[in-house]
N, C-alpha and C positions, 0 to 999 in steps of 0.2 A: 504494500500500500504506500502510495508515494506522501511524503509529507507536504507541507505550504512550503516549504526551501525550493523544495526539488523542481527544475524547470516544468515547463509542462509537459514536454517531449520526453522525458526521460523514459517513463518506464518503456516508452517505444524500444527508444536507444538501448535499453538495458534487453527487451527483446530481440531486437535483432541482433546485440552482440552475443544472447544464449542459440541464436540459430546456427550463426554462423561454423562452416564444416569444422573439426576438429585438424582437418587436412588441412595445413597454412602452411605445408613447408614441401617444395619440390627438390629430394635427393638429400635431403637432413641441412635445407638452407633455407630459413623461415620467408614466406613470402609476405606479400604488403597487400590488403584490404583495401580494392575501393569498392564507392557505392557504383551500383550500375541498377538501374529504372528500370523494369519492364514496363510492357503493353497498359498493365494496372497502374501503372504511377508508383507502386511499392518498393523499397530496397531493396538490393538483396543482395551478398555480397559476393565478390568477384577476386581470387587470388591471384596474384600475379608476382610471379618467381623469375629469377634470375633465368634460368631455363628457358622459359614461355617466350622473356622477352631477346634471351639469344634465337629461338625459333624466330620471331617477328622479324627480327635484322634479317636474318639471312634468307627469309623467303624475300622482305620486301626488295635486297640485292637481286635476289634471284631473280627478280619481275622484269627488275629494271634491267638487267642483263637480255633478257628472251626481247625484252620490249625494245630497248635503244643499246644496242651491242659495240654501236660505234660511238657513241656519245664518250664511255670508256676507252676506245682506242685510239681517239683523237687527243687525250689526256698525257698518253704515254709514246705513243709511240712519234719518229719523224716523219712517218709516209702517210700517204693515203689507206685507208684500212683495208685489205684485202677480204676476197669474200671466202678466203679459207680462215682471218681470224675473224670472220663476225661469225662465222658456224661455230667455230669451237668459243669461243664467249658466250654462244649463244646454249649451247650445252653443259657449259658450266653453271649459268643461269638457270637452265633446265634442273640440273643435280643441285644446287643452292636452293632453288623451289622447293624442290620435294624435300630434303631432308627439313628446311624448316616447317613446312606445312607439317610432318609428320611429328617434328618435336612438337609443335604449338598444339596437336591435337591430342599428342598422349601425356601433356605435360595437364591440358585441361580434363581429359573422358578418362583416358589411362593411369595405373596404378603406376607407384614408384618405378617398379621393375621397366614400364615401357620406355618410361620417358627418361631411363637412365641408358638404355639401348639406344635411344634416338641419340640424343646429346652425343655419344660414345662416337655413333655412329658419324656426327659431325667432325669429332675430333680429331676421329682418324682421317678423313679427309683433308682438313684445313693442315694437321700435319704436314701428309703427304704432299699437298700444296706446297709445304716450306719450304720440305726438300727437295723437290721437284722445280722451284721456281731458284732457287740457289744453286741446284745444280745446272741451271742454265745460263749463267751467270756469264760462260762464255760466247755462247750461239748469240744471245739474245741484250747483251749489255748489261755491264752491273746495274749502271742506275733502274733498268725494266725492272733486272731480276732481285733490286734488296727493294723496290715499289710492292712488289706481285708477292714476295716473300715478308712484307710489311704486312698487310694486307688480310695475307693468311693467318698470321701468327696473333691481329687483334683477335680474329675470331676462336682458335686455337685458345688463348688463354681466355676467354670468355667462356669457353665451352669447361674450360680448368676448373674455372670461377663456379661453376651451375652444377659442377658434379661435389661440389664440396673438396679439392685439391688443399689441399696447404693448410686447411682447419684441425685445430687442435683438438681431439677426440676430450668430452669432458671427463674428468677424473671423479670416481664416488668421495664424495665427501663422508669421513669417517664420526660418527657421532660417539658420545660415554658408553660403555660400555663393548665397542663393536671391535677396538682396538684390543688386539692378542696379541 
C-alpha cells in the first residue's frame, strides 16, 4: 500500500521492476533496461547487452557493405573500385549480415548457450580477418592492410568484450564460522 510520500506512479514503477525477466545478463555481462511501448501504450522492459549491440554493428556494416560496397572502397583504396572488389565486399557484407542478425536474435529469443555460439562464431571470423588482412600487408599495402586489420580487430575485441574475456571470476566470500 503506497503511502502520501510515495509518488503517485510508484507502485507502477515498483511493478514493472517485479516483472521484469530475471534474465538481465547476456554471457555473465549484466545488460541495461530500457522502457520500450507496445501497441497498448504499457512498459515493458527491453535488455540490451553488450552482445545484442555487437550483433547491431555488425549487421548494420553488413547492410551497408551489400548496399554501397564502393562507398568503402573509395575510402581506401587509389583506383577506381573494381567489380571483383565490390563482389567480394559485397560478401563480406553478406557474412557480417548474417552473423549479426543471428547474434541479435539469439542474444534476444535464444538461451545463453546460442548467443554464446553466435558471438564465438563472430570472433573467429573478425580474427581470421586480422590475420588474413596482415598477412596481406605485402600484395595489398601496409596502410590497406593495418586499415582492414584495424577494423577487424574493433570488432574482434568487442566480440572479447560480450563473451565476458578478461573479467575477474567473483570469489565466495567467506563468513564466521565457514572458515577451517
Amino acid at each position: 500500500m503506497p503511502s502520501e510520500r510515495d509518488p503517485p506512479n510508484l507502485h507502477r514503477t515498483r511493478a514493472l521492476r517485479s516483472r521484469i525477466s530475471p534474465r538481465t545478463e547476456f554471457l555473465g555481462v549484466p545488460g541495461r533496461i530500457r522502457p520500450s511501448t507496445c501497441a497498448l501504450g504499457r512498459l515493458t522492459p527491453v535488455t540490451v547487452t553488450t552482445g545484442e549491440i555487437m550483433g547491431w554493428l555488425r549487421a548494420a556494416v553488413g547492410a551497408v557493405l551489400v548496399v554501397s560496397p564502393t562507398a568503402f572502397l573509395r575510402l581506401s583504396s587509389r583506383e577506381a573500385p573494381s567489380g571483383v572488389s565490390v563482389l567480394l565486399l559485397r560478401t563480406i557484407g553478406i557474412r557480417d549480415l548474417v552473423l549479426g542478425a543471428g547474434t541479435v536474435s539469439a542474444a534476444r529469443r535464444g538461451g545463453p548457450a546460442d548467443a554464446r555460439r553466435w558471438t564465438s562464431a563472430g570472433l573467429a571470423s573478425d580474427s581470421l580477418d586480422v590475420l588474413a588482412s596482415l598477412a596481406a600487408g605485402r600484395t595489398i599495402g601496409r596502410r590497406e592492410s593495418a586499415g582492414a586489420a584495424g577494423a577487424a580487430l574493433v570488432f574482434a575485441v568487442g566480440d572479447l568484450v560480450a563473451l565476458g574475456w578478461g573479467r575477474q571470476p567473483e570469489r565466495p566470500t567467506l563468513t564466521r564460522g565457514q572458515a577451517g
